[in-house]
C-alpha distance (Angstrom), angle and dihedral (degrees) to the residues before:
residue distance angle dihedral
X1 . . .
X2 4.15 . .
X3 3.13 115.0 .
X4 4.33 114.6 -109.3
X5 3.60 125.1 -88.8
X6 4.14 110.6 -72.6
X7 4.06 92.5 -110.9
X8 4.20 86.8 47.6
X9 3.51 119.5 107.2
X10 3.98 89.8 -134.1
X11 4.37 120.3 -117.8
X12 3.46 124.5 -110.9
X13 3.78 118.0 -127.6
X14 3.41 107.3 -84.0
X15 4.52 125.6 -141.2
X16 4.54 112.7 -111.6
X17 4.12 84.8 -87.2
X18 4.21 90.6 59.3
X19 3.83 90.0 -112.0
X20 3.66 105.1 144.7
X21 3.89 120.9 -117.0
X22 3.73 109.8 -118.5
X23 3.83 126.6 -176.0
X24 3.88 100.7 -87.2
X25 4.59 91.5 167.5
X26 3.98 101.5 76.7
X27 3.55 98.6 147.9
X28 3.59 102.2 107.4
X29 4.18 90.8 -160.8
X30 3.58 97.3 48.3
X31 3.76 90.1 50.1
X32 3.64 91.1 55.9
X33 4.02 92.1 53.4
X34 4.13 81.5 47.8
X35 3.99 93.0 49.2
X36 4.52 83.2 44.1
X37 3.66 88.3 57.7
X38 3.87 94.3 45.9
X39 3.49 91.5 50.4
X40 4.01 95.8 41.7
X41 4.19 85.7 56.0
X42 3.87 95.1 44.5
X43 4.30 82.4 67.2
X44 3.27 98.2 53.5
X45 4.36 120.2 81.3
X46 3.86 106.7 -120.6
X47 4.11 100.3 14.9
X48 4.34 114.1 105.4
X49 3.98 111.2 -143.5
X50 4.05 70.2 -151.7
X51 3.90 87.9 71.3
X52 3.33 98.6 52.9
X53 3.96 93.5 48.4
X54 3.76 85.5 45.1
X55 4.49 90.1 52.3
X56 4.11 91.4 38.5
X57 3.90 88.4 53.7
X58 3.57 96.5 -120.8
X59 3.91 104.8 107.7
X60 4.02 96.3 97.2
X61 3.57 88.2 52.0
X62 3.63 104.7 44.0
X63 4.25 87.3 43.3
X64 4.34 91.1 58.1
X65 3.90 88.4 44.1
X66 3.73 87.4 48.0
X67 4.06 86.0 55.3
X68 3.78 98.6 43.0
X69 3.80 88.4 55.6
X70 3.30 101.2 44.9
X71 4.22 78.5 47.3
X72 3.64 86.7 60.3
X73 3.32 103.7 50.3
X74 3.60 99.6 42.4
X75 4.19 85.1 49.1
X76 3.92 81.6 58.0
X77 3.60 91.9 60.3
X78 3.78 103.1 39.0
X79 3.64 139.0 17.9
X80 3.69 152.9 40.8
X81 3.73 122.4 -56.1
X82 3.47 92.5 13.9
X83 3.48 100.3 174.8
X84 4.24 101.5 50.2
X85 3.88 85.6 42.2
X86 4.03 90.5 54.8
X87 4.12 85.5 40.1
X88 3.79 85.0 53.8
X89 3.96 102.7 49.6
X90 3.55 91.8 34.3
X91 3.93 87.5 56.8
X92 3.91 92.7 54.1
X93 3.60 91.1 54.5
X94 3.82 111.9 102.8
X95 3.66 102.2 -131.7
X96 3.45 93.6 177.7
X97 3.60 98.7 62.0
X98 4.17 94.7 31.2
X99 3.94 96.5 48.0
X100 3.90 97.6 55.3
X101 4.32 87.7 42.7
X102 3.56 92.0 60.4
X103 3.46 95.3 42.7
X104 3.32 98.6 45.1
X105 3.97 92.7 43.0
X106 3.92 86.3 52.5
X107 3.69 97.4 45.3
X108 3.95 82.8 54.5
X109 3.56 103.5 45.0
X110 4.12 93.6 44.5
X111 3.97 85.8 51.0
X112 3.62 117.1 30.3
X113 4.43 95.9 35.5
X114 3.86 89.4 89.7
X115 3.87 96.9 50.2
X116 3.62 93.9 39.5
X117 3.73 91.3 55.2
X118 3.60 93.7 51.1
X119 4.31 93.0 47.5
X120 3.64 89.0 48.5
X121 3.58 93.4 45.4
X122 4.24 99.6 36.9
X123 3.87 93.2 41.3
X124 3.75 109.9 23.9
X125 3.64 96.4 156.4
X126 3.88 96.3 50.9
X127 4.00 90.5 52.8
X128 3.49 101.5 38.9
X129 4.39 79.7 58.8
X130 3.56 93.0 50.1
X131 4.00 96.8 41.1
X132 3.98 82.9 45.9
X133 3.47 95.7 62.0
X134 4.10 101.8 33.1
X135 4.28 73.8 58.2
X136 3.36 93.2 46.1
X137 4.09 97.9 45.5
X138 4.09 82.7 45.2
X139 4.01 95.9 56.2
X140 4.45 81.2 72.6
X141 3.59 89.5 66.5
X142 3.83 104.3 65.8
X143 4.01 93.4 31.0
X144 4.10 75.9 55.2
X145 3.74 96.1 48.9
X146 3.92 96.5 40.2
X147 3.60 90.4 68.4
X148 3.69 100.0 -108.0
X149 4.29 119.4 -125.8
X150 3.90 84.2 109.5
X151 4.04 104.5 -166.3
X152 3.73 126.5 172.3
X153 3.66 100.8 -64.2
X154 3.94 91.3 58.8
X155 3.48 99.9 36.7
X156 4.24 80.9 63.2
X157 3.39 88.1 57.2
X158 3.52 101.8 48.5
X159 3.61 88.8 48.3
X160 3.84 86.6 55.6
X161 3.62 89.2 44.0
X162 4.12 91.7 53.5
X163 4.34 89.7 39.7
X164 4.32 78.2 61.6
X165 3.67 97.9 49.0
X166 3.97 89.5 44.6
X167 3.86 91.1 51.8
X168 4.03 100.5 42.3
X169 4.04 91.5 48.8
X170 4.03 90.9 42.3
X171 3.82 81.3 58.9
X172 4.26 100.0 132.6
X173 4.18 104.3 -120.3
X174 4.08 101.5 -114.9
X175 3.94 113.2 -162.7
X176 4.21 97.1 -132.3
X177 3.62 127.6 -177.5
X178 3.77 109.5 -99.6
X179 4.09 83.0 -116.7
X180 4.34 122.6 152.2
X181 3.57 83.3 -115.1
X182 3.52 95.4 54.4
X183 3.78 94.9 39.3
X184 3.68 99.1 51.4
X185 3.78 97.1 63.2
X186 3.61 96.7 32.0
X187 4.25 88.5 61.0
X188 3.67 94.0 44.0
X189 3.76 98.9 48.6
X190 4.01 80.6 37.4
X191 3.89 93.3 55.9
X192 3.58 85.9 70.8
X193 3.63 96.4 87.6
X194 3.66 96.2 68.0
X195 4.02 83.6 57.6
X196 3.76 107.8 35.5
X197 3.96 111.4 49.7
X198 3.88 104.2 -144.6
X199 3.93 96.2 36.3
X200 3.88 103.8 88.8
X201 3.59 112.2 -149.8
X202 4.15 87.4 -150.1
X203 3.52 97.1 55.3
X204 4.06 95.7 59.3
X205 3.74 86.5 44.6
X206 3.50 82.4 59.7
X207 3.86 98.2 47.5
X208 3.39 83.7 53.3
X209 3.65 98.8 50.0
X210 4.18 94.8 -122.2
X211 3.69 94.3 100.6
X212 4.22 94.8 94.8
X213 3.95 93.2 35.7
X214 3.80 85.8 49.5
X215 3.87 95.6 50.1
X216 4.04 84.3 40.0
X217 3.61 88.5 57.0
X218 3.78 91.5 53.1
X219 3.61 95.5 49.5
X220 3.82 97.8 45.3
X221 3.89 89.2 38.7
X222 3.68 91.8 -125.9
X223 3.87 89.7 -174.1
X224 4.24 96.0 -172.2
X225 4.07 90.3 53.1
X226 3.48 91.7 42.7
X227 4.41 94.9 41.9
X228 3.63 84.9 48.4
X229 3.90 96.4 48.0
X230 3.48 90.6 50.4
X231 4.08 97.4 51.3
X232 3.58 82.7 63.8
X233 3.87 105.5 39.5
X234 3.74 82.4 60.2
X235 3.62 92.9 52.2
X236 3.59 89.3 42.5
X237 4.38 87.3 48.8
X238 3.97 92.7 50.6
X239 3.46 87.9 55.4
X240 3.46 106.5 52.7
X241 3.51 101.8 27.2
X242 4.07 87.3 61.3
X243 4.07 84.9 57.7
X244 3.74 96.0 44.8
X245 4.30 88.7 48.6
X246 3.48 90.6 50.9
X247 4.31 90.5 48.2
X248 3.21 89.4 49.3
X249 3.36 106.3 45.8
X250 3.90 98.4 49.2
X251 3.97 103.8 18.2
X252 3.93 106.0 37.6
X253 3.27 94.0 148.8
X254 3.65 105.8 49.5
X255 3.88 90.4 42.1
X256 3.72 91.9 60.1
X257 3.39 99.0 51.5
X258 3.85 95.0 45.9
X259 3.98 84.8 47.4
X260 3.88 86.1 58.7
X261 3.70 97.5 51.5
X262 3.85 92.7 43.8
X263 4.25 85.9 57.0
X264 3.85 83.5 40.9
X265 3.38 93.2 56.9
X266 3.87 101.9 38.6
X267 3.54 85.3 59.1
X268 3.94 85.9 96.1
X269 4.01 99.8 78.8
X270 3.99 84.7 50.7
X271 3.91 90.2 57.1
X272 3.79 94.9 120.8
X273 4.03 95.7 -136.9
X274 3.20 116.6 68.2
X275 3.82 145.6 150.9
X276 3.91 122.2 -121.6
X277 4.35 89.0 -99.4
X278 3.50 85.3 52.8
X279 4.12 95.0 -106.4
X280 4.07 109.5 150.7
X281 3.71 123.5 -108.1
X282 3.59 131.0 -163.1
X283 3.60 123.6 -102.8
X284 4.14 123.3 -64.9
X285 3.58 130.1 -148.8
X286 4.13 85.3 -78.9
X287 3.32 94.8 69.0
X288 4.11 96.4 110.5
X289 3.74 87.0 45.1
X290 4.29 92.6 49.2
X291 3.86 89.0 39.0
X292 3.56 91.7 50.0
X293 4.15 87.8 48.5
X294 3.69 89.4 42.5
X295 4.20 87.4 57.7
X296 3.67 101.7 48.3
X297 3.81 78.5 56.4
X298 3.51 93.4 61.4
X299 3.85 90.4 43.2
X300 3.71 85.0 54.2
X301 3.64 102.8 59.7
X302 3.60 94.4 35.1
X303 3.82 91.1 58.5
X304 3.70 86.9 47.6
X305 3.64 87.6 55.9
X306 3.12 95.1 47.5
X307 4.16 90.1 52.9
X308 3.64 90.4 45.6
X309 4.13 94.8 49.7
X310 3.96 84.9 49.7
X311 3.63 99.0 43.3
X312 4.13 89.8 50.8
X313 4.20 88.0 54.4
X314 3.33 100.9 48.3
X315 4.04 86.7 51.7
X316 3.83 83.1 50.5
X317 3.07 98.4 44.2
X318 3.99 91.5 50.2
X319 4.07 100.0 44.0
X320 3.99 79.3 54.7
X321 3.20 100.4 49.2
């Protein structure tokens, strides 16, 4: 999309009737504890911070913010009227929802990294079940959102959808040297996560063999691996959060249901038994304990749903009254 006209207060994104998306998330506390959970997920191998935007009804948002900063800062590099065009973008941003995200998603990542590691490492079966079914409960969001009445056309695209989960978590894990070179793809194509719900930005750092050295890095505060991996997660972010905009702007629909079978599909590095390469097993003698894990997931993110869809009336129902 190009960007508007330098004396042009720019658009928001708009929904598939033309409405326009507005910030509807002004509590500045509850989008901290949304911008916690984002964070929490973006630790953990197989788990999209995406998903959790997607199931706390703040993806659309967070995607046209994404755009109108990227906006910005390309408007600071080139153009005319640079500095009412940055005023402009900068002004459809919705700090008050963005702000408390990243805060909230770095408060989480600088504190909980370490203790993830070490659940995900000292009880992978038991978090791969409950990761499985917050997935699982999460895939009900964008079947929700896309409108439902699937017919052929969409049940193509969710099989294309699923065929792209399948082939990002069957990625083989690679043991790379921790090299610039190495990093600065690995964090753009990782970056994704935060966009796509269903592609965990974790889980290719782990195909890739970055995923301890990046925790490490958090943990020791290694500030020049962690500068440089963010120069090119924001690369990475402009990128794709320019394609998603655009999706969602003019193909709702479609995007949604591809968005479900992508989380479908990457439901295959949360199976909970698994060999050391990675290959699937068949259930053990835990199943009833894993399934039972894997339920109260579902619970969970249905309950938060179910929060989230009441929270959003009421502040309807109050800006109309």
């Amino acid at each position: 999309m190009t960007d508007p006209a330098p004396n042009t207060a720019p658009e928001p994104a708009s929904d598939p009737a033309g409405t326009p998306i507005r910030p509807r998330h002004r509590n500045p506390l509850g989008n901290l504890l949304r911008g916690a959970l984002i964070g929490t997920v973006e630790t953990v191998p197989g788990v999209s911070g995406g998903t959790v935007a997607l199931v706390t009804g703040i993806y659309d948002e967070l995607i046209d913010a994404g755009h109108h900063l990227g906006a910005a800062a390309r408007r600071l590099l080139t153009g005319r009227d640079r500095r009412e065009a940055i005023r402009d973008h900068l002004g459809a941003v919705p700090w008050v929802l963005v702000l408390p995200v990243l805060v909230g998603m770095a408060a989480a990542v600088l504190t909980v990294a370490g203790p993830i590691a070490g659940l995900v490492e000292g009880h992978p079966q038991l978090m791969r079940a409950a990761f499985f079914g917050l997935v699982l409960g999460s895939v009900l969001v964008p079947m929700r959102l896309s409108g439902g009445s699937w017919r052929a056309p969409e049940l193509l695209l969710v099989a294309l959808g699923l065929l792209a989960g399948l082939a990002v978590t069957s990625l083989p894990t690679t043991g790379l040297e921790p090299s610039p070179w190495i990093i600065a793809p690995a964090a753009a194509v990782a970056v994704c996560a935060l966009v796509l719900p269903g592609v965990s930005g974790s889980f290719i750092l782990l195909s890739v063999g970055l995923y301890q050295p990046t925790l490490q890095a958090v943990d020791d505060r290694d500030l020049g691996y962690l500068a440089w991996f963010g120069l090119w997660a924001v690369v990475g972010l402009i990128v794709v959060v320019k394609l998603m905009r655009h999706l969602l702007t003019r193909h709702h629909r479609g995007t949604m249901v591809v968005l479900a079978g992508v989380m479908i599909g990457a439901l295959r590095s949360l199976w909970p038994w698994q060999g050391a390469a990675g290959a699937l097993r068949g259930p053990g003698g835990d199943w009833l304990l894993l399934l039972a894990i894997a339920a109260l997931g579902v619970l969970a993110v249905q309950l938060l749903v179910l929060v989230e869809s009441r929270t959003v009336a009421r502040a309807a129902r109050s800006t109309t009254a």
